[in-house]
Every structure is written in structure tokens, then in C-alpha cells.
N, CA and C atoms as a LAMMPS dump frame, in Angstrom:
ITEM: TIMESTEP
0
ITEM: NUMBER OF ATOMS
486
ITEM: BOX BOUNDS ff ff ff
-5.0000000000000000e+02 5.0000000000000000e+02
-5.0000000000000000e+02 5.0000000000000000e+02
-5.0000000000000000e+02 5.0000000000000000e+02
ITEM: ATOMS id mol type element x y z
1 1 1 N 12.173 3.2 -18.629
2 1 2 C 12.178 4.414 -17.827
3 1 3 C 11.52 5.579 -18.553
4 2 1 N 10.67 5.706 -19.646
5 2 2 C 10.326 6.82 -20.477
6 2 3 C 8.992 7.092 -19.807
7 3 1 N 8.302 6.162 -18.525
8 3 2 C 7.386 7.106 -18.421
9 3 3 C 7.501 8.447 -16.898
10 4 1 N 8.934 8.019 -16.174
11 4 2 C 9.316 9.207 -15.677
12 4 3 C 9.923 10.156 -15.868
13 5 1 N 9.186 11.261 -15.791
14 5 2 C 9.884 12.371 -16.409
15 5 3 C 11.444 13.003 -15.607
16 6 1 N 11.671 14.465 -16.235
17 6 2 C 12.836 14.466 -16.203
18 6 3 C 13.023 15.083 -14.436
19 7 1 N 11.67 15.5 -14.278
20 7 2 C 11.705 16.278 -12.764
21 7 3 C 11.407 14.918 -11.617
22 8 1 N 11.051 13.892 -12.483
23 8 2 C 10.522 12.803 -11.319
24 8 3 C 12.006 12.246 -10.914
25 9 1 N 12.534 12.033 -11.921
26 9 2 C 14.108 11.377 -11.838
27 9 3 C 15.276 12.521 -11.168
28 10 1 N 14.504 13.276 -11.407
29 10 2 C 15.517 14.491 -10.446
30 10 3 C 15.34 14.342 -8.245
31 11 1 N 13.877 14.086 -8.984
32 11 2 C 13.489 14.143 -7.504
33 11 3 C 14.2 12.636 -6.737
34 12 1 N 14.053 11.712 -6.849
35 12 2 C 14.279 10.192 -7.291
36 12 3 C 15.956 10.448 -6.905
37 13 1 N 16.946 11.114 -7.51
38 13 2 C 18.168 11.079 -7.136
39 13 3 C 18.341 12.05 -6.087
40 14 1 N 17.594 12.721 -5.451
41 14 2 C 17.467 14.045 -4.361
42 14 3 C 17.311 13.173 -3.197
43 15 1 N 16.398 12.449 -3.362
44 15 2 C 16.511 11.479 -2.381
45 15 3 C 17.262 10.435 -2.063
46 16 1 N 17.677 10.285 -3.215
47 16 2 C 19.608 8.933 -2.522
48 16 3 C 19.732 9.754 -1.943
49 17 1 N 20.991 11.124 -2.463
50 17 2 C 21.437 11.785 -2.331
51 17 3 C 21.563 11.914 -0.493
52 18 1 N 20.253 12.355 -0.166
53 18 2 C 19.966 12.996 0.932
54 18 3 C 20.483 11.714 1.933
55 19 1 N 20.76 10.161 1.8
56 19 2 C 21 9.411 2.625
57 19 3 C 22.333 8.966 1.986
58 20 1 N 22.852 9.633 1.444
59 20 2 C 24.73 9.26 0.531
60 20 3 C 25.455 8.641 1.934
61 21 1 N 25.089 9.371 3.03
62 21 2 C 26.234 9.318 3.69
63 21 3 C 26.239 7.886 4.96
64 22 1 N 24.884 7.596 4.981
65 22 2 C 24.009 6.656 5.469
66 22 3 C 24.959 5.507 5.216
67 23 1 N 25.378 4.649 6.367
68 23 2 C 25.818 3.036 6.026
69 23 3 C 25.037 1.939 4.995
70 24 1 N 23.791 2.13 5.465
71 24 2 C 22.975 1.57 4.719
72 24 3 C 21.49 2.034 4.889
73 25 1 N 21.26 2.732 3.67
74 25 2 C 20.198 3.927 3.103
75 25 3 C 19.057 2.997 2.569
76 26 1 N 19.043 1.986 1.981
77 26 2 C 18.059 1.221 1.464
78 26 3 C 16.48 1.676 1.548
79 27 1 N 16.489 1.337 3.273
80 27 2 C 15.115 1.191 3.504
81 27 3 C 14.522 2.69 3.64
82 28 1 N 15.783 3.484 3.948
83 28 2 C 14.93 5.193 4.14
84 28 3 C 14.314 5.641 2.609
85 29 1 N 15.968 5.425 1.713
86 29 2 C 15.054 6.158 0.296
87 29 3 C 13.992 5.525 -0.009
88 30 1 N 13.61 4.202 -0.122
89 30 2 C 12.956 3.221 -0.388
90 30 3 C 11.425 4.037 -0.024
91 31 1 N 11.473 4.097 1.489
92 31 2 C 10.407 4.482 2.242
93 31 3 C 10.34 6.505 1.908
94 32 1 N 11.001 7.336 1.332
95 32 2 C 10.659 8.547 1.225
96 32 3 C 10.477 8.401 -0.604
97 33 1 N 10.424 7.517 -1.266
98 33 2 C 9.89 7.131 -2.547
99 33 3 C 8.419 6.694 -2.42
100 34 1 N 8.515 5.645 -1.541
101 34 2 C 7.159 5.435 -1.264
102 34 3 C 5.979 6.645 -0.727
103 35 1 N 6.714 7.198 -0.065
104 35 2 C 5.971 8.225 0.186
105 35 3 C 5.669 9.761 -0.372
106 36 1 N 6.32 9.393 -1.159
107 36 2 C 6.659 10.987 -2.108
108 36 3 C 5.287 10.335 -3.324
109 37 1 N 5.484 9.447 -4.064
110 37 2 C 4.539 8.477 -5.019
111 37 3 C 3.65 7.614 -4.993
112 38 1 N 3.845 7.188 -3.634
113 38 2 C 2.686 5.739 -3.302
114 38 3 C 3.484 4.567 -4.093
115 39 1 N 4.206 4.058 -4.469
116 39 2 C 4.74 3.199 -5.263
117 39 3 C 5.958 3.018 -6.085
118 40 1 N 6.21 2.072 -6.419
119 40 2 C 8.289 2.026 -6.474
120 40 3 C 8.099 0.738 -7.646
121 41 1 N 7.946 1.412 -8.431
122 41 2 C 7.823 0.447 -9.816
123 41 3 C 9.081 0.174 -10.333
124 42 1 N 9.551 -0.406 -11.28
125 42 2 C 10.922 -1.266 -11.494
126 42 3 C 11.943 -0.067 -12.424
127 43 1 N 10.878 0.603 -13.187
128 43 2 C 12.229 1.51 -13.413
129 43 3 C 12.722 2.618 -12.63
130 44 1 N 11.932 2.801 -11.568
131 44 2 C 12.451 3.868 -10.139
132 44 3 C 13.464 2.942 -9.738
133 45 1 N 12.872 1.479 -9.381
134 45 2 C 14.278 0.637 -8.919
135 45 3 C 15.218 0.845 -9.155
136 46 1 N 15.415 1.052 -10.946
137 46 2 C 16.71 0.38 -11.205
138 46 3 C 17.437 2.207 -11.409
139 47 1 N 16.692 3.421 -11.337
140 47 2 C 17.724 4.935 -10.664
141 47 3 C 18 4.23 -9.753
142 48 1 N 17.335 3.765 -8.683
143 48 2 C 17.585 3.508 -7.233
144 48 3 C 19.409 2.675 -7.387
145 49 1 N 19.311 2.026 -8.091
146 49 2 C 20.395 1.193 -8.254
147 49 3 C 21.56 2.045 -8.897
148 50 1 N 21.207 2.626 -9.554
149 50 2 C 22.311 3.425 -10.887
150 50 3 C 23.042 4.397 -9.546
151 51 1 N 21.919 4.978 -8.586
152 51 2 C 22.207 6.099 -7.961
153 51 3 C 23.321 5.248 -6.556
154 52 1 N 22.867 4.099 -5.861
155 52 2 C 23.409 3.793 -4.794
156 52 3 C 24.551 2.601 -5.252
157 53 1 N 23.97 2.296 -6.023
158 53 2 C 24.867 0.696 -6.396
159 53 3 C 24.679 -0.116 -5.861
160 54 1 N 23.386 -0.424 -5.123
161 54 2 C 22.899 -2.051 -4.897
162 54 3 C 22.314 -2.169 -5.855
163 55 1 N 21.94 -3.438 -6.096
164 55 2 C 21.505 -4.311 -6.963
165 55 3 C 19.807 -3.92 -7.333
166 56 1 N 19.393 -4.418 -8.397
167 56 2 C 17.904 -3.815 -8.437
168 56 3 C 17.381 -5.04 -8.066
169 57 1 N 18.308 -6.636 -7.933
170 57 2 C 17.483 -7.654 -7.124
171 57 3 C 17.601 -7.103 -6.317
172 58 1 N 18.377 -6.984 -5.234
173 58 2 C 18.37 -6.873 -3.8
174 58 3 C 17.05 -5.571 -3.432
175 59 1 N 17.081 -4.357 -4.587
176 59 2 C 16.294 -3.301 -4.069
177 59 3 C 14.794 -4.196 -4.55
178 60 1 N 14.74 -5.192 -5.593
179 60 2 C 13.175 -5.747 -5.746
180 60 3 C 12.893 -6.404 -4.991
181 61 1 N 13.522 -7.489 -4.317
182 61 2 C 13.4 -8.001 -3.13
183 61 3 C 13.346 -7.315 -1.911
184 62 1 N 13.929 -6.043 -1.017
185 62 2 C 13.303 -5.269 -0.075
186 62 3 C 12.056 -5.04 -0.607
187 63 1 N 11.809 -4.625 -1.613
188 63 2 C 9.863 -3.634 -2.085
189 63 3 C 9.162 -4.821 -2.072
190 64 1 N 9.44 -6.269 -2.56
191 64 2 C 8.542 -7.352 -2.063
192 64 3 C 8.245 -7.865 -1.29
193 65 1 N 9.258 -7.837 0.31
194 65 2 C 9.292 -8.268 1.162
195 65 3 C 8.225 -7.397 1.955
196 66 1 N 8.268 -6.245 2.276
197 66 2 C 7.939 -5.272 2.816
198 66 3 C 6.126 -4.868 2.611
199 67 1 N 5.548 -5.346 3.353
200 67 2 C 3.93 -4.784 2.577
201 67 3 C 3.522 -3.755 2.334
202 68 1 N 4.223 -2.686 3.609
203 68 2 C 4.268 -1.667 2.84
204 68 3 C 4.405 -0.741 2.215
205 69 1 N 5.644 -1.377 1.209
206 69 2 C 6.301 -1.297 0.004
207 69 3 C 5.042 -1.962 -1.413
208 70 1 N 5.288 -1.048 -2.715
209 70 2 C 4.123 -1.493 -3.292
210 70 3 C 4.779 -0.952 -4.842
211 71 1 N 4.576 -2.21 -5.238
212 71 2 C 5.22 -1.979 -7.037
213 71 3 C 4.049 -1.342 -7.737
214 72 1 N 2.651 -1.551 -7.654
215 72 2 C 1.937 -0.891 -8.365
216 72 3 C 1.134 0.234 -7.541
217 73 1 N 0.643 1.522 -8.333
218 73 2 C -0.061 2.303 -7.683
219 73 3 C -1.077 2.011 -6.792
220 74 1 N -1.178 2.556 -5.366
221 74 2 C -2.878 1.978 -4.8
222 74 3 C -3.806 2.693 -4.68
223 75 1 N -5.343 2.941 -4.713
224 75 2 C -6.23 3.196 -4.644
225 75 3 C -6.044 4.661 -3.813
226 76 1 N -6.991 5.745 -4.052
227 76 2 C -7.196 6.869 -2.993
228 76 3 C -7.834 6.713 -1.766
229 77 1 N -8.248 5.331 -1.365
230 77 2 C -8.372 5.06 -0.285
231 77 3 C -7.963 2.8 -0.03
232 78 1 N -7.721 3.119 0.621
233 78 2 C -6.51 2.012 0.64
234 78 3 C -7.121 0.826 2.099
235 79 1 N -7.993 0.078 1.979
236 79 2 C -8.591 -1.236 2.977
237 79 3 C -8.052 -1.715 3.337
238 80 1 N -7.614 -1.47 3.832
239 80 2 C -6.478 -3.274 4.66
240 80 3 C -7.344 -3.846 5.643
241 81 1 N -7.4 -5.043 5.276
242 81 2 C -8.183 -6.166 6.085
243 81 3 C -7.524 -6.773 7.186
244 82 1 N -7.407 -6.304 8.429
245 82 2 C -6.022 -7.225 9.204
246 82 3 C -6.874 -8.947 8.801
247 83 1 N -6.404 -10.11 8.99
248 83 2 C -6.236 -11.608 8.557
249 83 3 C -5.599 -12.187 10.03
250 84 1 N -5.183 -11.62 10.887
251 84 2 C -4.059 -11.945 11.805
252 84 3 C -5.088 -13.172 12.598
253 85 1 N -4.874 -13.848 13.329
254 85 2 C -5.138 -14.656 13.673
255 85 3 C -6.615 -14.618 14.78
256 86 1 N -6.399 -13.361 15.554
257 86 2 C -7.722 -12.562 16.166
258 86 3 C -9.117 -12.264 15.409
259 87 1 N -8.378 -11.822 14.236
260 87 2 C -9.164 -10.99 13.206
261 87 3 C -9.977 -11.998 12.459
262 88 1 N -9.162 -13.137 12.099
263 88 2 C -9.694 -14.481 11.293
264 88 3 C -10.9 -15.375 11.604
265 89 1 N -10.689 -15.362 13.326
266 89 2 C -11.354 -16.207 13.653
267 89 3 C -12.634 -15.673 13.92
268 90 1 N -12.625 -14.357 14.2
269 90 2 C -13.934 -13.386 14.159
270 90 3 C -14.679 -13.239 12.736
271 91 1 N -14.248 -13.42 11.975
272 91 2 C -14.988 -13.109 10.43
273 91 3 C -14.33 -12.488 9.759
274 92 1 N -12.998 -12.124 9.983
275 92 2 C -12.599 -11.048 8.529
276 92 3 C -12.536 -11.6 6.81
277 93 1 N -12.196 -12.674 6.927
278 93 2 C -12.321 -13.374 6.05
279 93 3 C -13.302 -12.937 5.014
280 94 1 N -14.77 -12.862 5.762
281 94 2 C -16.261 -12.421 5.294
282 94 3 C -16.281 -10.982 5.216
283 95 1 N -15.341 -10.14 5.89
284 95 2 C -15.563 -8.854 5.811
285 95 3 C -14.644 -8.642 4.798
286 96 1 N -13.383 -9.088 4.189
287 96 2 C -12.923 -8.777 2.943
288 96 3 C -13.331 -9.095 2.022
289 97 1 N -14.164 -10.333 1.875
290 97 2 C -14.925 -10.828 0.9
291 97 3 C -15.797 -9.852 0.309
292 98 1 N -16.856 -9.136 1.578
293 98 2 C -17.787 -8.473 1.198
294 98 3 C -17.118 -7.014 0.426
295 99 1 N -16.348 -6.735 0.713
296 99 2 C -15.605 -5.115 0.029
297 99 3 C -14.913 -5.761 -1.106
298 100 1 N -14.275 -7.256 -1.123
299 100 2 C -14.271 -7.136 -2.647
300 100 3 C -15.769 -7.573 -3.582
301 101 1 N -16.361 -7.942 -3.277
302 101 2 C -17.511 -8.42 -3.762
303 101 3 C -18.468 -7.281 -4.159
304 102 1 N -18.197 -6.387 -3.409
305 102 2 C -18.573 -4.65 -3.614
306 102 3 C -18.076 -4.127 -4.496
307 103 1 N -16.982 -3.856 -3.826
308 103 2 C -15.93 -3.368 -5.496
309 103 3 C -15.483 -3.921 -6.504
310 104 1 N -15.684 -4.867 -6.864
311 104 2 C -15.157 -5.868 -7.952
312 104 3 C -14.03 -6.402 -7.925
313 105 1 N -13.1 -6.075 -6.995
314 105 2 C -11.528 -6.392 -7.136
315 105 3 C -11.367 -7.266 -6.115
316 106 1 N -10.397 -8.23 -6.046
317 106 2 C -9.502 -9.013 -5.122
318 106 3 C -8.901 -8.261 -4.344
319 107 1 N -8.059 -8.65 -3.519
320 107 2 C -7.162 -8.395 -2.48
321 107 3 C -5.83 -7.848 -3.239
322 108 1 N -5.554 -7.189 -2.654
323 108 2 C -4.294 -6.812 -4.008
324 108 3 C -4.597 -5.679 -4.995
325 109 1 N -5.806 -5.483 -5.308
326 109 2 C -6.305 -5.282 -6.776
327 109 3 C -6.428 -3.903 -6.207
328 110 1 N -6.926 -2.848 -7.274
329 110 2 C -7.384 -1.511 -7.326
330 110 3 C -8.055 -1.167 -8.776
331 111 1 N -9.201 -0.164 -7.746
332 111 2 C -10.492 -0.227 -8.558
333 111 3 C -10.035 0.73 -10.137
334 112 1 N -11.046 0.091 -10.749
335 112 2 C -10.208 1.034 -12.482
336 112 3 C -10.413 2.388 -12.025
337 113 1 N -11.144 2.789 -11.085
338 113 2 C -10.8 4.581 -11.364
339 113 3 C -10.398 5.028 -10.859
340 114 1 N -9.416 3.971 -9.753
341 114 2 C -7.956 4.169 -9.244
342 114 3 C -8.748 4.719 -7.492
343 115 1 N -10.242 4.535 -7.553
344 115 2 C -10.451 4.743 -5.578
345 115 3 C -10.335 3.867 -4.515
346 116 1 N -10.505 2.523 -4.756
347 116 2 C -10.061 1.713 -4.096
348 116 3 C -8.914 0.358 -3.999
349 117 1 N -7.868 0.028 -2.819
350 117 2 C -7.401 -0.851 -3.149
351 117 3 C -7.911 -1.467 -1.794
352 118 1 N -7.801 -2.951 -1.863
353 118 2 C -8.183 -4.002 -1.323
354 118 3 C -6.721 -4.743 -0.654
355 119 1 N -6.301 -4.366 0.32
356 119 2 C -5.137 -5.38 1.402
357 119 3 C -5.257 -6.172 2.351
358 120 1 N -4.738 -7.124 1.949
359 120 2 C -4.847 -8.577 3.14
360 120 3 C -3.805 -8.113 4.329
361 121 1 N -3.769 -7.577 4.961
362 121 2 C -2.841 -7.668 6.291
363 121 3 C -2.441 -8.873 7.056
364 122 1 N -1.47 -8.955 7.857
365 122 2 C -1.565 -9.533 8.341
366 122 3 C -1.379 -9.117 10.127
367 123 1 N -1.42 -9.219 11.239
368 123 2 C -2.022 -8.617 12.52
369 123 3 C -1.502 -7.365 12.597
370 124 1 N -2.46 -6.672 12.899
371 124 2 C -1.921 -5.036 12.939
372 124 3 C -2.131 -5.002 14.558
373 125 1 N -2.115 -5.574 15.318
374 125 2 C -2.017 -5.512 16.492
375 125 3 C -3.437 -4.905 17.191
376 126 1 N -4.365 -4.937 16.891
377 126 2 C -5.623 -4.224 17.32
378 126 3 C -6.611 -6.086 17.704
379 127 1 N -6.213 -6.751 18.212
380 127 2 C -7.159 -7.94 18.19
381 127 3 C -7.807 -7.724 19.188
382 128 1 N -7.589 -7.118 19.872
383 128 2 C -9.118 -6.702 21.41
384 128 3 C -10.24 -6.332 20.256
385 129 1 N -10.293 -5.656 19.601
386 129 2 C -11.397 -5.027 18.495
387 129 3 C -11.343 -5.766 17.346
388 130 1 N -11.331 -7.112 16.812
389 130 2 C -11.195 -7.823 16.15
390 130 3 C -12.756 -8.338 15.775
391 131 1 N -13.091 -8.491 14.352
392 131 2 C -12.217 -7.945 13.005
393 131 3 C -12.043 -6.909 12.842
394 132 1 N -10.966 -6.346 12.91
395 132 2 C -10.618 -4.907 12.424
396 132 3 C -10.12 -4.857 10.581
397 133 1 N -10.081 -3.403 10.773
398 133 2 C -10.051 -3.03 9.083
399 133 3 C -9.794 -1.435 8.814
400 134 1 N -8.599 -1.02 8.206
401 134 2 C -8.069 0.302 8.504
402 134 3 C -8.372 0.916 6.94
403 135 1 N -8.804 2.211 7.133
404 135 2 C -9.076 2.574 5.68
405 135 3 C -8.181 4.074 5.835
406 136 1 N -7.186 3.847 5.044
407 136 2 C -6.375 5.533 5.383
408 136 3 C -5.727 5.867 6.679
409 137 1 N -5.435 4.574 7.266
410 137 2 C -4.929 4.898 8.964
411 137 3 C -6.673 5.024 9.479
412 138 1 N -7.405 4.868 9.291
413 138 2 C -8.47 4.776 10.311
414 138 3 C -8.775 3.83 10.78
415 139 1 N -9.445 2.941 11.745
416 139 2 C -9.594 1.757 12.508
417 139 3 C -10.934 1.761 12.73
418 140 1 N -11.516 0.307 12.019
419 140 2 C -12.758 -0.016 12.313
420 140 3 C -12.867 -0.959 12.836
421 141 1 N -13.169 -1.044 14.545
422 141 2 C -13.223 -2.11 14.847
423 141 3 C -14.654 -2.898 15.164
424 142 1 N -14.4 -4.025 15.408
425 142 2 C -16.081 -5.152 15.745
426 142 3 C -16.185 -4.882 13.982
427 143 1 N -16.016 -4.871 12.651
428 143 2 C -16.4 -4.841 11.901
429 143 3 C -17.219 -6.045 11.346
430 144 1 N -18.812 -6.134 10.836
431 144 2 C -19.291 -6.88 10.244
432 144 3 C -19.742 -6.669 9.145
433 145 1 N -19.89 -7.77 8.723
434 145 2 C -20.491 -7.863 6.988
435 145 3 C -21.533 -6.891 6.844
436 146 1 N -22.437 -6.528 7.964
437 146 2 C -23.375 -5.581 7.295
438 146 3 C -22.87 -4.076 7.662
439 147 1 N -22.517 -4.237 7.713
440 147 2 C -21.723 -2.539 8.045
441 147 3 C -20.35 -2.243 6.474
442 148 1 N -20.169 -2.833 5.691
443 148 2 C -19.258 -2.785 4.598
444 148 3 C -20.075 -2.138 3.823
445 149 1 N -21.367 -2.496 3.123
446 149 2 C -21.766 -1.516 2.45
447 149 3 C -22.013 -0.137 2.649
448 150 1 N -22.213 0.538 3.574
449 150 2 C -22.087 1.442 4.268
450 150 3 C -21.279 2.055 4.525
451 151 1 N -19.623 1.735 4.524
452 151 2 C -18.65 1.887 4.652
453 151 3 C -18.453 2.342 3.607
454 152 1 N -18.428 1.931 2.277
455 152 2 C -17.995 1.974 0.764
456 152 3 C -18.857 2.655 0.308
457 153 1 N -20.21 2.804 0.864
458 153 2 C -21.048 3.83 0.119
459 153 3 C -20.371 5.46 0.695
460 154 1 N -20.119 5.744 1.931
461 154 2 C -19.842 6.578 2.62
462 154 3 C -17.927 6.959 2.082
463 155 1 N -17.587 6.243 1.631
464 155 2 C -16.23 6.686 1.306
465 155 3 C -16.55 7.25 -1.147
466 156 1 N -17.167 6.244 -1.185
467 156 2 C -17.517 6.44 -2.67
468 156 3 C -18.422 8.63 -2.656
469 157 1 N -19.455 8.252 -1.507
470 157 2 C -19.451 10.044 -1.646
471 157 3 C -18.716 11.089 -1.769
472 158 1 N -17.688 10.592 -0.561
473 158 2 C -16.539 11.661 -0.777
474 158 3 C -16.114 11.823 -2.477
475 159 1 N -15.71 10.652 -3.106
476 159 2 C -15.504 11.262 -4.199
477 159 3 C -13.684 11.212 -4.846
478 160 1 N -13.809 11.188 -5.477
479 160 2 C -12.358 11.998 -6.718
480 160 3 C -11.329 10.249 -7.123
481 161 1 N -10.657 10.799 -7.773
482 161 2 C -9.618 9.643 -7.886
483 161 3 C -8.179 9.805 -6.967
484 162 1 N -7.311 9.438 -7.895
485 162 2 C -6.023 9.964 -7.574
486 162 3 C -4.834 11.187 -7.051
């Protein structure tokens, strides 16, 4: 726990706190951690645990189950590839390929200067517009392989990291 500081762990118990009274709080703090940080790494878990008294299995198992729940930091702009069964049979397959093949990283992965992460989805419910592919809540649909570089060149302008 030494690399959160003393205001992160303050914040971190502000948020049990705020669902104390909650039957079962799990998934809210869980989800206003996630969203306060982008990510719920194992020693946030185990405040999470000190503070509510479930288990830090039970709280590592919700953050694994959950996609999106995320133990490591993700990218300043964040790909999710829907995979769903619409999406598959249209080419996404080839359209995640090509953005990792761009960026150097796998599915999962995030780029070293922390701008992109790469997510396998699975159906986000958009298969009329299939392959789709959401970057930041945005929706690209009919997406093809030649339209990715373009995509990544146009998000790499914008610019910055974290």
C-alpha cells in the first residue's frame, strides 16, 4: 500500500463510507473507485476490505468478473473492439488486429505512454452497425481495416498522456 498516498486512502474510505448504510455496497464503491481512478489495484482492494469487511477474494473476484472493472491503469483513450457474434463475423477480428498491429500492444495491453488501451468486448449491442468499435464512449460503426489507421492517426494528434 506505500504507493497510495495519505489523501488517496482518505478519499478511498469517503467512499465506503458514503454506502455504510447500503445492504450490499460492493458494486457502488467498487464502481465510484473506478471512476474516481480508472482502476482498483490490489492494495485499494484490500482498504476496500479493511473498510467494509468483505473479503479481498470476494472484492478480487467482483473487479475480475466485471470488464468494466480494471486492475491495471488504461490508456487516455480506451478501444474496445465489440467480438460479439455480429461484430465477428463482419471482420472485427481484423479490425482489432489492425489497432494492435498499429500500436504495438495486444488486447488488454496499454501503450508505454499510457495513450492507448486495446479491449476485446464482448456484444455491446450495436450489431445493425457491425463491426463496431467504441473509443471513449464513441461508436464507430461499418468499421474496416482501412479506416484504423486513420483513426489512430487522428486520435495520436490530439495528443497528451494521462
Amino acid at each position: 500500500m506505500a504507493h497510495i498516498s495519505d489523501a488517496g486512502v482518505t478519499k478511498i474510505c469517503e467512499i465506503c463510507d458514503r454506502y455504510a448504510n447500503e445492504k450490499t455496497p460492493l458494486m457502488m464503491i467498487l464502481s465510484d473507485i473506478q471512476n474516481e481512478y480508472g482502476y482498483i489495484p490490489l492494495d485499494v482492494q484490500q482498504i476496500v476490505s479493511e473498510k467494509t469487511g468483505i473479503s479481498v477474494a470476494e472484492i478480487y473476484g467482483v473487479v475480475t468478473f466485471y470488464s468494466f472493472f480494471s486492475l491495471e491503469p488504461k490508456g487516455k483513450y480506451v478501444i474496445g473492439c465489440c467480438m460479439g457474434t455480429a461484430c465477428y463475423v463482419k471482420g472485427a477480428q481484423l479490425v482489432m488486429d489492425k489497432f494492435s498491429e498499429i500500436l504495438g500492444i495486444a488486447p488488454g495491453e496499454t501503450t508505454a505512454d499510457g495513450m492507448f488501451t486495446i479491449d476485446a468486448l464482448r456484444c455491446i449491442g450495436a450489431c445493425g452497425i457491425a463491426p463496431a468499435v467504441t473509443i471513449n464512449g464513441k461508436v464507430y460503426p461499418k468499421l474496416s481495416v482501412d479506416q484504423v489507421p486513420g483513426i489512430v492517426a487522428e486520435y495520436k494528434a490530439l495528443g497528451g498522456g494521462n
